[in-house]
C-alpha positions in Angstrom: -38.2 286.3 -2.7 -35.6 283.7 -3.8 -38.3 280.9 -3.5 -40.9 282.1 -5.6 -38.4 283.2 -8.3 -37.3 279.5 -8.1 -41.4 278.6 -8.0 -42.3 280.9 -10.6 -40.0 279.0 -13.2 -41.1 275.9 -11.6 -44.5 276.5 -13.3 -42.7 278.4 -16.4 -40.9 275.4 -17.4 -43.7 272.9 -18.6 -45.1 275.8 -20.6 -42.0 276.6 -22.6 -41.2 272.6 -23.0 -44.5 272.4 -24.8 -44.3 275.3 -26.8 -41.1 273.9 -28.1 -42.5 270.3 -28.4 -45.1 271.8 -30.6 -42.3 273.2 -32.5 -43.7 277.1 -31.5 -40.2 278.2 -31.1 -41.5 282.1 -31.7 -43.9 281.7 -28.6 -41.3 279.9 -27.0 -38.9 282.5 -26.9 -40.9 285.2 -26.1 -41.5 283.1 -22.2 -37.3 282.2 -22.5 -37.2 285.8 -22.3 -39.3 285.5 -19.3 -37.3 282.9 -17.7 -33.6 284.7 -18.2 -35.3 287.4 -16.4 -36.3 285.2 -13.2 -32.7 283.8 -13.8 -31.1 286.9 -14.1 -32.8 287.9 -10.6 -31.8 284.8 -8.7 -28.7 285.4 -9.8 -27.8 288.7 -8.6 -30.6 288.9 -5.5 -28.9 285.2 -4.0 -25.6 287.4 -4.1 -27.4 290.1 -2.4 -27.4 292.5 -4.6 -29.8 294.4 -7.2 -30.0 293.5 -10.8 -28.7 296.0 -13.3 -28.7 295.8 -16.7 -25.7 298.4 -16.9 -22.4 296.5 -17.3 -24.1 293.1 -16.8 -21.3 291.0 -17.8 -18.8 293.2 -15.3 -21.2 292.2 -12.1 -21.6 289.0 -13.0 -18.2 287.9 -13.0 -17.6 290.4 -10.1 -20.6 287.9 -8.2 -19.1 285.1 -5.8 -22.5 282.8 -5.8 -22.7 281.7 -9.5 -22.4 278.8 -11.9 -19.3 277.9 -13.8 -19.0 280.0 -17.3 -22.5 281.5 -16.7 -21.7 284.4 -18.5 -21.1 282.6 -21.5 -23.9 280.6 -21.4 -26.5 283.1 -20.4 -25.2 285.1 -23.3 -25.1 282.3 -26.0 -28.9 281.9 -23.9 -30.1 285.3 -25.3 -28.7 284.9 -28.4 -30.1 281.9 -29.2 -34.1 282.1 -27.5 -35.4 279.8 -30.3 -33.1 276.4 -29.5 -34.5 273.8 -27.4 -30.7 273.8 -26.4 -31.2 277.4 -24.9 -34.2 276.0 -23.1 -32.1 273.0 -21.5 -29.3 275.2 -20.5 -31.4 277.5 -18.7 -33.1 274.8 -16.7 -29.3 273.6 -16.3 -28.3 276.9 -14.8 -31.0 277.1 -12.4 -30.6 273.8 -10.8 -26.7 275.1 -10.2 -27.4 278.1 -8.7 -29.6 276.4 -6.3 -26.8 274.2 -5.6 -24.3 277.2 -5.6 -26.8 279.2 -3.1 -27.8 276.3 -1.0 -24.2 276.1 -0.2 -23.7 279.6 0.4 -26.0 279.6 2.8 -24.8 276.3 4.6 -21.3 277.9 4.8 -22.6 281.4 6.1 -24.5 279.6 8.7 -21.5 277.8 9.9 -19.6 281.0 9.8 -21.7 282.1 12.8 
C-alpha cells in the first residue's frame, strides 16, 4: 500500500510542476489537494494506523514516524495550495518520510 502511495505521487509530481510552470496555479491546486491526501496517508498508514480527519493535528503529533515540524508545514501546505513553495515542501516532506519510515523499518527489523 505504502509503495504505490509513494508511486502514485511519483507520477503526480511532473503534472503539478507543469501546471505551476504554466503558471495554472488554480489547476495546480486542485491535484496539491490530491497529493496532501496521498501524503496525509503515508503518513498515518507508515505509523500503522488509519487516517482520520477528526483531531488531525492531535494524531499527528501523537505519531512516532514523522518529519520534523510537519504539522506546521502540512498546515501552512493547505493553506497555501497555489505557491510553487507549497508544491516544493510537499515533495520535501515526502522524501523525509521515506527516510523516517525506511528507518523505522531497519530498526524494527533489528529489534527481532
Amino acid at each position: 500500500k505504502i509503495r504505490k502511495l509513494i508511486k502514485e505521487w511519483q507520477e503526480l509530481k511532473p503534472a503539478i510542476s507543469g501546471l505551476f510552470g504554466e503558471r495554472k496555479a488554480k489547476d495546480a491546486s486542485r491535484l496539491m489537494t490530491k497529493g496532501c491526501a496521498l501524503f496525509l496517508q503515508f503518513l498515518f498508514w507508515s505509523n500503522g494506523r488509519p487516517v482520520c480527519m477528526e483531531g488531525m493535528e492531535e494524531k499527528i503529533d501523537e505519531l512516532q514516524v514523522k518529519p520534523v515540524n510537519v504539522g506546521e508545514r502540512l498546515q501552512f501546505i493547505l493553506s497555501h495550495l497555489k505557491l510553487y513553495h507549497s508544491f516544493l515542501q510537499l515533495g520535501e516532506l515526502f522524501v523525509e518520510q521515506e527516510k523516517a519510515y525506511a528507518k523505522y523499518l531497519v530498526i524494527k527489523n533489528r529489534a527481532f
